[in-house]
N, CA, C and O atoms as CSV, one atom per row, in Angstrom:
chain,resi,resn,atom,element,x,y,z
A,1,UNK,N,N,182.485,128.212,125.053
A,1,UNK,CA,C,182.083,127.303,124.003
A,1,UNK,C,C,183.009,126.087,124.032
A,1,UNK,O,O,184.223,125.992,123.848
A,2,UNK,N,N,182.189,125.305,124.282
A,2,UNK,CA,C,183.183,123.778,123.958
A,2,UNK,C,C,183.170,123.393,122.233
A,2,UNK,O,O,182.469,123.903,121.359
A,3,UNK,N,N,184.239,122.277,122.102
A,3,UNK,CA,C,184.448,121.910,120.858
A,3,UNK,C,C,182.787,121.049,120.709
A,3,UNK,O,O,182.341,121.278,119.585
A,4,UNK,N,N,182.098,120.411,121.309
A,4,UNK,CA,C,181.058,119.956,120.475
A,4,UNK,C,C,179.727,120.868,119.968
A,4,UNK,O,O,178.774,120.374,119.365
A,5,UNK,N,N,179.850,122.315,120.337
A,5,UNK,CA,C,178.961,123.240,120.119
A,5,UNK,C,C,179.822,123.955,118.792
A,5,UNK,O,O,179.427,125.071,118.456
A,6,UNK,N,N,180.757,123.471,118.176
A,6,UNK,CA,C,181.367,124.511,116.910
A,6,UNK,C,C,180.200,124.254,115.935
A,6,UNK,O,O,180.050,125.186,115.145
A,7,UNK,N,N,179.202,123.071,115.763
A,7,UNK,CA,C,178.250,123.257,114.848
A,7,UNK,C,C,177.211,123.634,115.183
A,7,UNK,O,O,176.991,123.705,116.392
A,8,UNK,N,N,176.211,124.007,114.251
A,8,UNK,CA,C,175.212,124.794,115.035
A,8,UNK,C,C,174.106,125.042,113.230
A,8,UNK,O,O,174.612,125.164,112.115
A,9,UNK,N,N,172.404,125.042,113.600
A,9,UNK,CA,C,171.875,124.873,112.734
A,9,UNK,C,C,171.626,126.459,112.231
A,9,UNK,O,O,171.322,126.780,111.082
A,10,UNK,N,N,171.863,127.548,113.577
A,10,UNK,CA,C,171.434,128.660,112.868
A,10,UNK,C,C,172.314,129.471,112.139
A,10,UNK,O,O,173.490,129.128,112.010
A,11,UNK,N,N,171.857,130.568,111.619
A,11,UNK,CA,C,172.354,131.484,110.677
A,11,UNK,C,C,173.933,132.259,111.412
A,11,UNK,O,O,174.157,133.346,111.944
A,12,UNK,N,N,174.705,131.154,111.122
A,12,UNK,CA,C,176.733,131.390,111.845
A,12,UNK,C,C,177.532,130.973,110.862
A,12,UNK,O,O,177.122,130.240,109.962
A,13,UNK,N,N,178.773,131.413,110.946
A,13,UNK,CA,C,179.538,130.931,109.920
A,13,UNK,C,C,180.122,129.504,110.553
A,13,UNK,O,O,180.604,129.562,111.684
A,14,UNK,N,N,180.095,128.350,109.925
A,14,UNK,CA,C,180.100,127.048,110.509
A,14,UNK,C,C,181.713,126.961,109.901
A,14,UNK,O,O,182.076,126.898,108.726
A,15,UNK,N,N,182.265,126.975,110.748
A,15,UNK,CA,C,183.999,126.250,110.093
A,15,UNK,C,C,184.238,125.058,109.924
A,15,UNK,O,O,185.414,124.715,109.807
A,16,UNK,N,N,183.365,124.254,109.873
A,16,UNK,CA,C,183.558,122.589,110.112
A,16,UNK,C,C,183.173,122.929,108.021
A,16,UNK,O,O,183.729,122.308,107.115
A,17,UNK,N,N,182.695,123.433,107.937
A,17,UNK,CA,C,181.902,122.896,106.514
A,17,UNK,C,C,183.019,123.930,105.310
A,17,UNK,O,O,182.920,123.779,104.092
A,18,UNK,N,N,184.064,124.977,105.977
A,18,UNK,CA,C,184.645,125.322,105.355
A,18,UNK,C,C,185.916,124.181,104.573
A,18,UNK,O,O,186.432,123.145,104.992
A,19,UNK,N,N,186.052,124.808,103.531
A,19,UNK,CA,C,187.120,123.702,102.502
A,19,UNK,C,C,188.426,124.551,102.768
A,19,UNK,O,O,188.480,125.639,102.196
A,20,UNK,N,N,189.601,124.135,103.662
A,20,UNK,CA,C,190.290,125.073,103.922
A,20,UNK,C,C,191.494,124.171,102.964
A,20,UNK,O,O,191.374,122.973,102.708
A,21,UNK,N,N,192.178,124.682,102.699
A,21,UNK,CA,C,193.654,124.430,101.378
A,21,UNK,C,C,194.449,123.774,102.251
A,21,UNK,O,O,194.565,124.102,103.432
A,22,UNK,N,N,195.107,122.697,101.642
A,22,UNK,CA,C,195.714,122.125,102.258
A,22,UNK,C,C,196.648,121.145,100.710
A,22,UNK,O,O,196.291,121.130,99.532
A,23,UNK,N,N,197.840,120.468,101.334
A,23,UNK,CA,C,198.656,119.934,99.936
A,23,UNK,C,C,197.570,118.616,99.438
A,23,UNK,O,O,197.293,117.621,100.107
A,24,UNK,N,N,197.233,118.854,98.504
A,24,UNK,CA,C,196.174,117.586,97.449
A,24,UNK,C,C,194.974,117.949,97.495
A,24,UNK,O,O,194.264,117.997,96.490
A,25,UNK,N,N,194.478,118.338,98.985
A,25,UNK,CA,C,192.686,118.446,98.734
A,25,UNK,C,C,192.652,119.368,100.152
A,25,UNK,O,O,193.356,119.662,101.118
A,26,UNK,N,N,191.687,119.542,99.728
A,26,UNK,CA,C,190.422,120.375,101.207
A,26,UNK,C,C,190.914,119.360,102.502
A,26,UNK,O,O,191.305,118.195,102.427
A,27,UNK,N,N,190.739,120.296,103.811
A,27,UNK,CA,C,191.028,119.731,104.905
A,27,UNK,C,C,190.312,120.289,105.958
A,27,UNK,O,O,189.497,121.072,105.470
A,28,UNK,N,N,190.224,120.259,107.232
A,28,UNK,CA,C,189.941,121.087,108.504
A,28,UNK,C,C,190.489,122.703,108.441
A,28,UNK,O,O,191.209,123.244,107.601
A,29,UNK,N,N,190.037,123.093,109.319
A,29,UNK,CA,C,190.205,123.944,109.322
A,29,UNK,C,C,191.251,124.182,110.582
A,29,UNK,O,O,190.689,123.699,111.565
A,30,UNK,N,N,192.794,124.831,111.048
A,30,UNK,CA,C,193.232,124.873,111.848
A,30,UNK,C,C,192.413,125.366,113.305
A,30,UNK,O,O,192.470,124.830,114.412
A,31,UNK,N,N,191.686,126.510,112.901
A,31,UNK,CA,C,190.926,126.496,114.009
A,31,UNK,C,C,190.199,125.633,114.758
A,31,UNK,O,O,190.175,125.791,115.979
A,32,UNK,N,N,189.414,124.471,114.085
A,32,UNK,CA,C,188.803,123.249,114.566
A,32,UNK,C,C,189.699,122.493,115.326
A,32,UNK,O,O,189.153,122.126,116.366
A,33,UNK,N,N,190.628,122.188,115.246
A,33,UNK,CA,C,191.839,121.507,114.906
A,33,UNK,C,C,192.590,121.524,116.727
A,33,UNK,O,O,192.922,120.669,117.548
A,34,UNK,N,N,192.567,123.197,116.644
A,34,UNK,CA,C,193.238,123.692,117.643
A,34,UNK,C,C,191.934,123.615,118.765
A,34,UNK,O,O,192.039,123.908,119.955
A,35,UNK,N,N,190.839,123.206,118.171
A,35,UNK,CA,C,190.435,123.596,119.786
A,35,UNK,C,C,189.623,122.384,120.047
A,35,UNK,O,O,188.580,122.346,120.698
A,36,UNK,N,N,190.239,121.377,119.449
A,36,UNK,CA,C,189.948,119.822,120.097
A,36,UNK,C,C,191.018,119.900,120.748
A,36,UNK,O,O,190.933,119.798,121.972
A,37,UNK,N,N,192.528,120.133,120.038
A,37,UNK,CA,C,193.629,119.764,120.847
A,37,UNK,C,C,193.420,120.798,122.204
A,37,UNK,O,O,193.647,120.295,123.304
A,38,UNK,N,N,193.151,121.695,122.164
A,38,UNK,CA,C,193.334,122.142,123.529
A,38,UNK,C,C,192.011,121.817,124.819
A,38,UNK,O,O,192.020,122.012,126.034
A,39,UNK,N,N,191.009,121.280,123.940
A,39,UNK,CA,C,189.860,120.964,125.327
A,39,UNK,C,C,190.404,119.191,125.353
A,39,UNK,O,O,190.177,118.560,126.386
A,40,UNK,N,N,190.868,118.728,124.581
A,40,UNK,CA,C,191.530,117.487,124.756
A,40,UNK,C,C,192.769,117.411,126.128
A,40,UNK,O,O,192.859,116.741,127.157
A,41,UNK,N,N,193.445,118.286,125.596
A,41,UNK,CA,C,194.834,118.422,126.983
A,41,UNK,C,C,194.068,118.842,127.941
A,41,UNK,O,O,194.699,118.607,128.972
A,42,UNK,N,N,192.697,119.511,128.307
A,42,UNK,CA,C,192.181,119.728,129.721
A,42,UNK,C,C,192.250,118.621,130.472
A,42,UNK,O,O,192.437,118.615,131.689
A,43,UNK,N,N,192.054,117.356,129.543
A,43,UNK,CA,C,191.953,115.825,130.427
A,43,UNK,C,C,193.521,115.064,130.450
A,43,UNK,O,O,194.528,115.413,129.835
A,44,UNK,N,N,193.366,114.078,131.247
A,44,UNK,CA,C,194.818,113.735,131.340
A,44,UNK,C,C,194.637,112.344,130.247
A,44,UNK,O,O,193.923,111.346,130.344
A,45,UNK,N,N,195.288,112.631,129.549
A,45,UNK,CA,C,195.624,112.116,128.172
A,45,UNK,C,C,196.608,111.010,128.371
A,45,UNK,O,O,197.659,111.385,128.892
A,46,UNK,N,N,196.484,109.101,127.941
A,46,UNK,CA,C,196.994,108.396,128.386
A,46,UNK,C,C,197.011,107.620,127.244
A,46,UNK,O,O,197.756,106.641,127.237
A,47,UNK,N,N,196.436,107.830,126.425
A,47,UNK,CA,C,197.086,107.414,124.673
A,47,UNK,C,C,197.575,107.824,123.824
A,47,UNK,O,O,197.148,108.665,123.034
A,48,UNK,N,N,198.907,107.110,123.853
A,48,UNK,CA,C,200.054,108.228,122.694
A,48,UNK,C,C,199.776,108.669,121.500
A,48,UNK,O,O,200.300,109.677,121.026
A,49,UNK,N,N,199.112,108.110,121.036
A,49,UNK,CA,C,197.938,108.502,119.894
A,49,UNK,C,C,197.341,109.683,119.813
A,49,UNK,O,O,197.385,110.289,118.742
A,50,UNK,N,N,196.891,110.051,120.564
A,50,UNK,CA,C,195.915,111.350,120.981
A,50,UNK,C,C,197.034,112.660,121.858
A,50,UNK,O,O,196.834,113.873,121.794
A,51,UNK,N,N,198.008,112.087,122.511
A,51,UNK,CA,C,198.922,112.569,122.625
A,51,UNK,C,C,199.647,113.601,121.456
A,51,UNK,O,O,199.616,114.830,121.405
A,52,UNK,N,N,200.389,112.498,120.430
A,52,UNK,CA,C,201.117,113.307,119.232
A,52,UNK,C,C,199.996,113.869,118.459
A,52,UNK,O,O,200.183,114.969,117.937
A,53,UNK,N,N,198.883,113.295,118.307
A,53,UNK,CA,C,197.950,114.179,116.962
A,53,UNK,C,C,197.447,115.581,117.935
A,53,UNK,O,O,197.024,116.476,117.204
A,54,UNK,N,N,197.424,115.839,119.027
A,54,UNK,CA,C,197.099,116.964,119.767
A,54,UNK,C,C,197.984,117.956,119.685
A,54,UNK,O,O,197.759,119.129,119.388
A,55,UNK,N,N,199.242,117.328,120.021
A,55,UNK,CA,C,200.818,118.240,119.638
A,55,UNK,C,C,200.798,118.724,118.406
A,55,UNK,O,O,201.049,119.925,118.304
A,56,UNK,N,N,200.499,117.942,117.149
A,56,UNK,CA,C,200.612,118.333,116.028
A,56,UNK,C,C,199.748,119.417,115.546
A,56,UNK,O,O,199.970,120.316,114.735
A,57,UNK,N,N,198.506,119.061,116.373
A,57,UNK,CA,C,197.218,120.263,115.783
A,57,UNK,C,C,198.186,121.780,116.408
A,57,UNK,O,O,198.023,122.889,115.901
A,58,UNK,N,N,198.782,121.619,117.114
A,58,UNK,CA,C,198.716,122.547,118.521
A,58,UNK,C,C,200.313,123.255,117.784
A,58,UNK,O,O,200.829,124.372,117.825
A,59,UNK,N,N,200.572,122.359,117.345
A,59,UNK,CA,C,202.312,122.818,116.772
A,59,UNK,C,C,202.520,123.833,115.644
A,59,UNK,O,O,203.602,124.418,115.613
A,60,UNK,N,N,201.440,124.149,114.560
A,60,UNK,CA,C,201.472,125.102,113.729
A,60,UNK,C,C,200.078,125.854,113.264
A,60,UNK,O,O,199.050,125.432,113.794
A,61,UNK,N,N,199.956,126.988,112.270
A,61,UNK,CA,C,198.699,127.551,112.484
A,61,UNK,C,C,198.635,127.198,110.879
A,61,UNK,O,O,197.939,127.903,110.148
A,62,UNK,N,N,199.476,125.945,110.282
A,62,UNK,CA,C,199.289,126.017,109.241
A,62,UNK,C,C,197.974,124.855,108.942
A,62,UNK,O,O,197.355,124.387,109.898
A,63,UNK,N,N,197.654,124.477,107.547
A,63,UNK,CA,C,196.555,123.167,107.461
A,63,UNK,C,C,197.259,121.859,107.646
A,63,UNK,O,O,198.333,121.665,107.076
A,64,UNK,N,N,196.794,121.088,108.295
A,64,UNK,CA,C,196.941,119.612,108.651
A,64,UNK,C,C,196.791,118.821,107.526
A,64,UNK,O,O,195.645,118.861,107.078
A,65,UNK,N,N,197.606,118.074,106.885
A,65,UNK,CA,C,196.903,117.197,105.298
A,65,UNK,C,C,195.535,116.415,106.011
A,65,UNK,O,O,195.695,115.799,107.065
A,66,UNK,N,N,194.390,116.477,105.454
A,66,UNK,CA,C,193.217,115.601,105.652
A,66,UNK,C,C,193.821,113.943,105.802
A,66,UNK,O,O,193.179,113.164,106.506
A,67,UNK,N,N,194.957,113.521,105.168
A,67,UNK,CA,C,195.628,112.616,105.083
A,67,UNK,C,C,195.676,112.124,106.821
A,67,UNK,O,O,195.035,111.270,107.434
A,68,UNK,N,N,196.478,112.856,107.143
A,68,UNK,CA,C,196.877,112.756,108.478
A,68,UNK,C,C,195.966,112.846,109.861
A,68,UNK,O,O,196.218,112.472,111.007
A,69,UNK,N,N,194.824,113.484,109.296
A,69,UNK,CA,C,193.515,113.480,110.280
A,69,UNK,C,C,192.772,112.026,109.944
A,69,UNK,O,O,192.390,111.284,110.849
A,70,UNK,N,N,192.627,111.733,108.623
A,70,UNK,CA,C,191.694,110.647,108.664
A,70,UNK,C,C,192.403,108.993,108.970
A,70,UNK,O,O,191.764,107.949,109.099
A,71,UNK,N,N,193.980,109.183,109.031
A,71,UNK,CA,C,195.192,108.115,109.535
A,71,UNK,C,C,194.882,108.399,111.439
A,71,UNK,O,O,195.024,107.420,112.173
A,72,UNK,N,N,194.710,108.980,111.704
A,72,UNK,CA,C,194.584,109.421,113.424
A,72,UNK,C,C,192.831,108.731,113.858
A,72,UNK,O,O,192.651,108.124,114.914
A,73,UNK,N,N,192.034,108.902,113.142
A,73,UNK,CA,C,190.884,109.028,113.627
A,73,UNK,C,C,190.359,107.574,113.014
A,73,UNK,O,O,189.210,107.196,113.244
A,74,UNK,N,N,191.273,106.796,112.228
A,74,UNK,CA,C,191.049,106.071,111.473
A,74,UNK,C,C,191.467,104.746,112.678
A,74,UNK,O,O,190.729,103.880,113.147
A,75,UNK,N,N,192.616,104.955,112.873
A,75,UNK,CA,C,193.430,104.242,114.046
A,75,UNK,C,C,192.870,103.951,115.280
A,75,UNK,O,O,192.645,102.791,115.625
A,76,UNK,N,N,192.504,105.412,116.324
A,76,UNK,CA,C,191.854,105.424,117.143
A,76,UNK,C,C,190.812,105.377,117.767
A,76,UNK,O,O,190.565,105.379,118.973
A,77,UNK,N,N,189.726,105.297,116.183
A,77,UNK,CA,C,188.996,104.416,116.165
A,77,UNK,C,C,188.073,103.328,115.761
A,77,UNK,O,O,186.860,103.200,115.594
A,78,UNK,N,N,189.501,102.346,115.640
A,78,UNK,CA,C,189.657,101.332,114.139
A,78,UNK,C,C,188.558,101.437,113.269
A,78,UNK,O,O,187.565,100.827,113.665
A,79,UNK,N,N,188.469,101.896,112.445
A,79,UNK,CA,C,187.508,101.996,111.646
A,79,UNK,C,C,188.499,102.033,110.218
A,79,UNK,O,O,189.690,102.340,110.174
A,80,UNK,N,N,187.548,101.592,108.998
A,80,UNK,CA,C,188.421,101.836,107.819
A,80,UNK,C,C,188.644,103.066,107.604
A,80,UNK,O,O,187.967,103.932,108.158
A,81,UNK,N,N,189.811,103.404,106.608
A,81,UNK,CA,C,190.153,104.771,105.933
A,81,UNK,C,C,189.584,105.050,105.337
A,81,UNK,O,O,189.793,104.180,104.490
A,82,UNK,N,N,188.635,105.842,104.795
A,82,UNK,CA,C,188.048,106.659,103.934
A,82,UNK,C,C,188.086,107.603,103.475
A,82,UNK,O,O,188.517,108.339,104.362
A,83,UNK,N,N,187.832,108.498,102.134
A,83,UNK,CA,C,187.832,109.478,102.093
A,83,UNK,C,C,186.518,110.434,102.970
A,83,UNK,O,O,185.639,110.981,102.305
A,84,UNK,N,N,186.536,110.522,104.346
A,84,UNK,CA,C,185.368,111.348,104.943
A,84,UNK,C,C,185.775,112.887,104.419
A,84,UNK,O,O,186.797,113.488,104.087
A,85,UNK,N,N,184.336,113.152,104.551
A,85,UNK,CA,C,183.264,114.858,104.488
A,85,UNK,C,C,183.771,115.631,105.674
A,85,UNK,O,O,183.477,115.084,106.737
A,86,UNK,N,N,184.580,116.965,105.812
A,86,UNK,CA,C,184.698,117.836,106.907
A,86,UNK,C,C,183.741,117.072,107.538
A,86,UNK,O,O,184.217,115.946,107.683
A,87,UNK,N,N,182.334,117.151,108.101
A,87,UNK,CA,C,181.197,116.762,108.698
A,87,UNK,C,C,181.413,115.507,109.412
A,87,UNK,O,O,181.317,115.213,110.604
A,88,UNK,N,N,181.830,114.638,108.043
A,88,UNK,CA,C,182.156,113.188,109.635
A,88,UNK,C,C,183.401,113.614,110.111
A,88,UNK,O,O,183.401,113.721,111.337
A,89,UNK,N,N,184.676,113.951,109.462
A,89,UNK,CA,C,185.366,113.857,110.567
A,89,UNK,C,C,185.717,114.820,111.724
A,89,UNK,O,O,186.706,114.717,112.449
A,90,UNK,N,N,184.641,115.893,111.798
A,90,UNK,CA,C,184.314,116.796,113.080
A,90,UNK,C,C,183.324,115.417,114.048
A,90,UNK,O,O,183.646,115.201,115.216
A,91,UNK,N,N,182.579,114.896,113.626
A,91,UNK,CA,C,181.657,113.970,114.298
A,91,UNK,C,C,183.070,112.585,114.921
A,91,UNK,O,O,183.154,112.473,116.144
A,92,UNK,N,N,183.441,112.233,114.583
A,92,UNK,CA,C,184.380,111.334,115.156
A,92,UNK,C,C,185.469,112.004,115.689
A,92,UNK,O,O,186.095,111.136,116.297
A,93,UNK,N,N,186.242,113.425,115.838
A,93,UNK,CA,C,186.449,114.396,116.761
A,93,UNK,C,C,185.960,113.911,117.719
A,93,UNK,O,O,186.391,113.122,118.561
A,94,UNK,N,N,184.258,114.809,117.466
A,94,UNK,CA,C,183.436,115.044,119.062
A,94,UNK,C,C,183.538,113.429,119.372
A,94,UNK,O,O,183.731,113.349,120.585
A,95,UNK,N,N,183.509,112.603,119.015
A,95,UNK,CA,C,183.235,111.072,119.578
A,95,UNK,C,C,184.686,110.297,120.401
A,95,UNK,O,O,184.735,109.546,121.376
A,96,UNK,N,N,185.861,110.912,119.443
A,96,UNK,CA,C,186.865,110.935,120.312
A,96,UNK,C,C,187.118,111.649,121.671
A,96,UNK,O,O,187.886,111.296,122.566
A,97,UNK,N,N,186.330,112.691,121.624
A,97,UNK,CA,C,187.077,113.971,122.648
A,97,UNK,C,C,186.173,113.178,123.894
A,97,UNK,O,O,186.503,112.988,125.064
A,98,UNK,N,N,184.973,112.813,123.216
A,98,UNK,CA,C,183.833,112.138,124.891
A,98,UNK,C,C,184.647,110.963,125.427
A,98,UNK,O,O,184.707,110.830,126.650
A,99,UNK,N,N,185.316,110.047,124.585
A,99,UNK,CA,C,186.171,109.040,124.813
A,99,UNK,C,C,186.821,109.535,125.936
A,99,UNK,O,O,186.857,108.842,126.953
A,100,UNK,N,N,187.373,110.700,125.900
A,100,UNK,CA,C,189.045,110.990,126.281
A,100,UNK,C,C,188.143,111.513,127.673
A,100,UNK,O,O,188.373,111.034,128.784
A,101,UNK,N,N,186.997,112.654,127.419
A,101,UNK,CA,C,186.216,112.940,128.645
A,101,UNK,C,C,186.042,111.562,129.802
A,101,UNK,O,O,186.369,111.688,130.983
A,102,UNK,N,N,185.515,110.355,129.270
A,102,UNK,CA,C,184.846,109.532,130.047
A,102,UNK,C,C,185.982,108.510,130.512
A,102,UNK,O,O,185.734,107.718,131.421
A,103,UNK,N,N,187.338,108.533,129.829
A,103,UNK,CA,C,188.244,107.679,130.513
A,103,UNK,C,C,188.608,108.341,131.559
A,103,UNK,O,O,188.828,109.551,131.515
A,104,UNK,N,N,188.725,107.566,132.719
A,104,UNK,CA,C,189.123,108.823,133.706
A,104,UNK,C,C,188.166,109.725,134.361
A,104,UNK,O,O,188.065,109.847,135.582
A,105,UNK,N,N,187.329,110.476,133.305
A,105,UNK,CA,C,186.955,111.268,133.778
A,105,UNK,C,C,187.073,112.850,134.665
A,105,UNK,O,O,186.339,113.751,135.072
A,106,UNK,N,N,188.380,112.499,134.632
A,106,UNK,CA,C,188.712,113.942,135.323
A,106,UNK,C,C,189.515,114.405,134.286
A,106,UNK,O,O,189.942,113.877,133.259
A,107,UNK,N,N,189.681,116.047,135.023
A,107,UNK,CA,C,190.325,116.997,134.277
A,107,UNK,C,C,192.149,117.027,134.888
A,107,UNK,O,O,192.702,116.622,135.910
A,108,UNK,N,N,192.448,117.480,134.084
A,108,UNK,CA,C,194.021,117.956,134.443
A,108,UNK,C,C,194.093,118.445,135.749
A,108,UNK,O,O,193.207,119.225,136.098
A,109,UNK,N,N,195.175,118.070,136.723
A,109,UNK,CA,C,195.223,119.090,138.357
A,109,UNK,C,C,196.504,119.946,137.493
A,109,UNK,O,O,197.652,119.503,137.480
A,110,UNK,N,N,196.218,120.875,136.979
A,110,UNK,CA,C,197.736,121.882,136.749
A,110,UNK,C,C,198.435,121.813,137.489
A,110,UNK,O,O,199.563,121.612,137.039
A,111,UNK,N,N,198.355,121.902,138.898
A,111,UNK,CA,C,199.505,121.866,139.714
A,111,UNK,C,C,199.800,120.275,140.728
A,111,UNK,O,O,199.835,120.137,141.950
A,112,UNK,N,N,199.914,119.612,140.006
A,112,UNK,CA,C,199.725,118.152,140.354
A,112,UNK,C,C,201.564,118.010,140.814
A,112,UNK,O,O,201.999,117.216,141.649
A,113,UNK,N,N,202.129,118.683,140.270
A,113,UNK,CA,C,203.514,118.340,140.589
A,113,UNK,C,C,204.018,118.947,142.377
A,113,UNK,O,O,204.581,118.364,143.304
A,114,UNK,N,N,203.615,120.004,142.258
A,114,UNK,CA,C,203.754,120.912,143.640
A,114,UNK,C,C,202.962,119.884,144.978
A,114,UNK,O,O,203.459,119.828,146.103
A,115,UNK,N,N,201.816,119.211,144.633
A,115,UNK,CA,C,200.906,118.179,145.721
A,115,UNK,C,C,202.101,116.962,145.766
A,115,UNK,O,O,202.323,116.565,146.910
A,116,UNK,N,N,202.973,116.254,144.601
A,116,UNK,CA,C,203.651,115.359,145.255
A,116,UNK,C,C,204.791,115.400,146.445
A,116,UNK,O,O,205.497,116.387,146.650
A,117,UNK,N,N,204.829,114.693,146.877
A,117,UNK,CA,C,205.647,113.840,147.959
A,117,UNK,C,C,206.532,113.113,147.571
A,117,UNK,O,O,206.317,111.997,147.099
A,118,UNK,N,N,207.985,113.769,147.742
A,118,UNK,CA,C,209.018,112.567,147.434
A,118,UNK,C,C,209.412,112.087,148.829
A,118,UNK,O,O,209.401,112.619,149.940
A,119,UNK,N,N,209.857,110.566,148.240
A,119,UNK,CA,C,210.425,110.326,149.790
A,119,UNK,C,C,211.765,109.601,149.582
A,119,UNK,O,O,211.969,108.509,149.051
A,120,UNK,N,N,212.903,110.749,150.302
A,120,UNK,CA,C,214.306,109.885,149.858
A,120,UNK,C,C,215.136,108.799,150.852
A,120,UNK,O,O,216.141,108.225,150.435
């Protein structure tokens, strides 16, 4: 399952639409959270932006302030701040993550370090 199949119209428990606790208001859900950041790091990641908010999803299993998701997604892709609905900001997720897919286009070589060539 990729991150743009977490929604779905039939009878599933949808985590995008859950109100998960977080300090002031409702937020994502860590699970969502965690598995942009990790189909995100499949690609080689070249905006520091997307960089630290990936680390951060990836850094605890606690809730993310909605604060801090809609400052990331707000930035990256200038758009005003708003108070968004779980719903859009899973939709500008998936719109980021195709971004990150189509720059480049390729995936991570894991062993990209072992293929170089130094020359002293």
């Amino acid at each position: 399952m990729n991150f743009e199949d977490m929604t779905t119209e039939y009878n599933t428990l949808n985590r995008i639409h859950v109100h998960f606790s977080a300090y002031k208001n409702s937020t994502l859900s860590p699970y969502v959270l965690t598995n942009f950041a990790k189909e995100a790091f499949g690609y080689k990641l070249s905006n520091p932006l997307d960089i630290a908010f990936c680390m951060q999803c990836l850094q605890k299993e606690e809730a993310m302030s909605k604060e801090l998701i809609i400052n990331y997604i707000a930035a990256r892709l200038e758009i005003d701040y708003k108070d968004y609905s779980n719903e859009k900001l899973y939709k500008f997720l998936v719109e980021i993550l195709k971004e990150i897919k189509s720059s480049k286009g390729m995936k991570r070589d894991r062993n990209y370090l072992s293929k170089r060539i130094l020359v002293d």
